[in-house]
Phi, psi and omega in degrees: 000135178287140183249114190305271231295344178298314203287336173300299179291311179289321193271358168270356153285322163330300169336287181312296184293033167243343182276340175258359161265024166020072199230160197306102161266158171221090188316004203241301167338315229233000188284146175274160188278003147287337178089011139022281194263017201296298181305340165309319207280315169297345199249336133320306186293307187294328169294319180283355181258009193310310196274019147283348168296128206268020199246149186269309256232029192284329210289350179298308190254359186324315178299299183314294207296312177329297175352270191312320186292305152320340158264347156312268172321329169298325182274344184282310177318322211235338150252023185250147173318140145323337137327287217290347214254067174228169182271012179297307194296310160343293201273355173274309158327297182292335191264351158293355201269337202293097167260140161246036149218137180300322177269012180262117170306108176302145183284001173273330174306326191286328189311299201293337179255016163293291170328343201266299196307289192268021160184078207275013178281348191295159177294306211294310177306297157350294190296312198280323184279359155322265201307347145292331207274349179259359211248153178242256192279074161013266178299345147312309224253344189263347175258348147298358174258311159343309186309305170285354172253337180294327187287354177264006167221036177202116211231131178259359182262271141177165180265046166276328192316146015225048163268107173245012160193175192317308153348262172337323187304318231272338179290313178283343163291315177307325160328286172277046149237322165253031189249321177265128210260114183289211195257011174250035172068341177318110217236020197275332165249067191258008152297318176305289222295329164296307219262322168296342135330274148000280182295327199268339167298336173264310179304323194265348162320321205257336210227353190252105182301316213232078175282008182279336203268342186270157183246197175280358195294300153332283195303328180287340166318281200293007168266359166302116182309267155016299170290339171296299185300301177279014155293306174289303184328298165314309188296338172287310183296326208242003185213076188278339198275353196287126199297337201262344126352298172281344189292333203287291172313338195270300215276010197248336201272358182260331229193154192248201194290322190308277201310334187281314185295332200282328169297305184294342164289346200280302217288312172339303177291329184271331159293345234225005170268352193275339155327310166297325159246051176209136224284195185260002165299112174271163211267146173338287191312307164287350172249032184256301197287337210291320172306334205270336159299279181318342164266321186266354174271022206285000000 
């Protein structure tokens, strides 16, 4: 017989340690397949976001917020598509809670008091009528949850941190195809859109003295088809043995031409959320690697 609660505790250590090297996560990876472990797995995510919270006064709202978030996850884990089971889908939730009259129902009240009618035993319910019955000042408490989330899909630095080997890319591709959602939801290559991540995320890993130093800038360089194509092409004359090479050949052999502009426009969108938190300086390291691209792509 399988032992739930062991695989529930390994995956919220797992958790934990990826929530303390603040590296791109998805709480949703590590949920057990009853969904067991969410609160444990919320009540991880808040400890460890504390000192991101843009509020002195957070310690104030810690309990509420648990609330919400906890009845978030609950409803997205047992009623959202798998595609939806990101923190994008949170934060479109939590930002639904948002009024500018107190006494006016918010569309997350109206999700929940769907949810009530046709199933009021639920977990996700449970959790929102706490957490009404406890929240005072709303919009507080919902952009300290805001706060708290953004450092985990939105990096100001870039998004290589805390890669320290080939490994980790692959981990980080996977991130970023399914944590960021572009805005039409389209979610039919998100296999591709891993093996194009993958590649381009390895080439400039291989091609970069300093990868901490690169932002999305880069990476959005090397999604110009055109430039992709002729960059491997070079990387085929002068390196064949090189992996993102091969990775490159897997992925060509999955899409035809069509499908390839429409994935690498997808991987665009998705990158291209990182422009909102990233500060206009631009960084040393992308216009070092991006020259260095124009040159070796000709």
């Amino acid at each position: 017989m399988k032992n739930f609660e062991s695989e529930s505790l390994q995956l919220l250590h797992q958790y934990q340690k990826e929530l303390e090297k603040e590296k791109f996560t998805n709480l949703f990876f590590y949920i057990d397949n009853d969904g067991n472990n969410i609160c444990e797995l919320v009540n991880a995510f808040m400890l460890n976001t504390n000192d991101h919270s843009g509020f002195p006064s957070y310690q104030s709202f810690f309990s509420t917020e648990e609330l919400l978030l906890n009845a978030i996850v609950h409803y997205i884990y047992h009623e959202a598509p798998y595609a939806e089971w990101n923190l994008f889908m949170v934060q479109e939730l939590i930002m639904c809670s948002i009024s500018s009259d107190e006494y006016e129902e918010t569309d997350l009240d109206l999700l929940f008091n769907h949810k009530k009618e046709s199933n009021p035993e639920s977990q996700a319910v449970s959790f929102y009528d706490k957490y009404k019955g406890k929240v005072g000042k709303t919009n507080m408490v919902v952009l300290s949850c805001m706060s708290r989330l953004k450092p985990l899909y939105a990096s100001d630095v870039g998004i290589f941190d805390n890669i320290s080997c080939s490994d980790d890319i692959f981990t980080l591709a996977s991130a970023l195809a399914m944590n960021l959602q572009n805005e039409n939801g389209n979610e039919d290559f998100l296999t591709e859109e891993k093996m194009l991540f993958s590649t381009i995320l390895l080439f400039i890993y291989e091609h970069t003295k300093d990868a901490q130093k690169i932002t999305h800038r880069s990476a959005l360089e090397l999604l110009n088809v055109d430039v992709l194509n002729k960059a491997f092409s070079k990387t085929r004359e002068t390196n064949r043995n090189n992996p993102s090479l091969s990775y490159y050949d897997q992925y060509c052999s999955s899409v035809d031409n069509e499908t390839n502009r429409l994935v690498a426009e997808s991987c665009k969108q998705k990158l291209s959320f990182f422009a909102e938190y990233s500060d206009d300086e631009k960084s040393e390291g992308d216009d070092a690697f991006i020259a260095f691209l124009s040159d070796y792509a000709k």
